[in-house]
C-alpha distance (Angstrom), angle and dihedral (degrees) to the residues before:
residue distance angle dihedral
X1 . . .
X2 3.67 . .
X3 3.50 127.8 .
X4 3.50 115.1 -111.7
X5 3.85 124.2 -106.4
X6 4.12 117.9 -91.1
X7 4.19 109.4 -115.5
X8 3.66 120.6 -143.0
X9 3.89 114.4 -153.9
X10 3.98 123.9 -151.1
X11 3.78 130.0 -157.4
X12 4.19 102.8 -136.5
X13 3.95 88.2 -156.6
X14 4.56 109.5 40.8
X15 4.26 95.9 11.1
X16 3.46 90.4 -119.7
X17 4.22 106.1 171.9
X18 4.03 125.6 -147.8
X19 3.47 120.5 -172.3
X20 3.86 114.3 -161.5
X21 4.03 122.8 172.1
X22 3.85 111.3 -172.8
X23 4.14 109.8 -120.8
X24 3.93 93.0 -141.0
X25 3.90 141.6 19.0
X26 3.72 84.7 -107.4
X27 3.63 120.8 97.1
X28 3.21 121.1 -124.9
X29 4.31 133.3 178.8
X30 3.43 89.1 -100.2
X31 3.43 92.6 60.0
X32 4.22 96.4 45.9
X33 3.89 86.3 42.6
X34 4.15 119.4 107.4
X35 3.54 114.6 -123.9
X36 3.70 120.3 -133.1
X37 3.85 123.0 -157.6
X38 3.77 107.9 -103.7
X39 3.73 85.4 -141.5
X40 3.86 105.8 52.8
X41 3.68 98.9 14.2
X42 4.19 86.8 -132.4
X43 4.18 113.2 133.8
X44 3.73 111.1 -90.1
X45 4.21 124.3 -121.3
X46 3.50 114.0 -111.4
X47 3.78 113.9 -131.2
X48 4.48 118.9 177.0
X49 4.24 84.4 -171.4
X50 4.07 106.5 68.3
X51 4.13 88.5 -162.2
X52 3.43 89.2 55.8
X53 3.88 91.4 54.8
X54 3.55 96.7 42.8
X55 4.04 83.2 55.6
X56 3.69 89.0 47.3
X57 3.64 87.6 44.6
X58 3.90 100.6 56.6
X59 4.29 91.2 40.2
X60 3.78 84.5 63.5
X61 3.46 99.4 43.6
X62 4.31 90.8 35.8
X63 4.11 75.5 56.9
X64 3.81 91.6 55.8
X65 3.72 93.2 46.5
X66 3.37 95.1 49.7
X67 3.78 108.3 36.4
């Protein structure tokens, strides 16, 4: 079997990233769960591509910096 495919998680409001990789082909709850930012306690975006939530990470806090 393969392994599955890491998941990196994206706060919408601060940019906060989370970077989870699965340990086994088995899902668990951890891996159905939706993360919420530590920070702002909002549900985190779910991105499979970690350039693409770096990117999405630095629009939103670009955003904040120049609001």
């Amino acid at each position: 079997m393969t392994p599955p495919k890491p998941r990196t998680y994206v706060c919408q409001k601060c940019g906060y990233i989370r970077y989870h990789a699965p340990k086994s082909d088995v899902v668990s709850l951890e891996d159905l769960r939706a993360w919420a930012c530590p920070k702002c306690r909002l549900p985190m975006r779910s991105h499979s591509n970690p350039v693409s939530a770096g990117l999405d990470s630095l629009c939103i806090l670009g955003k904040k910096i120049f609001k």
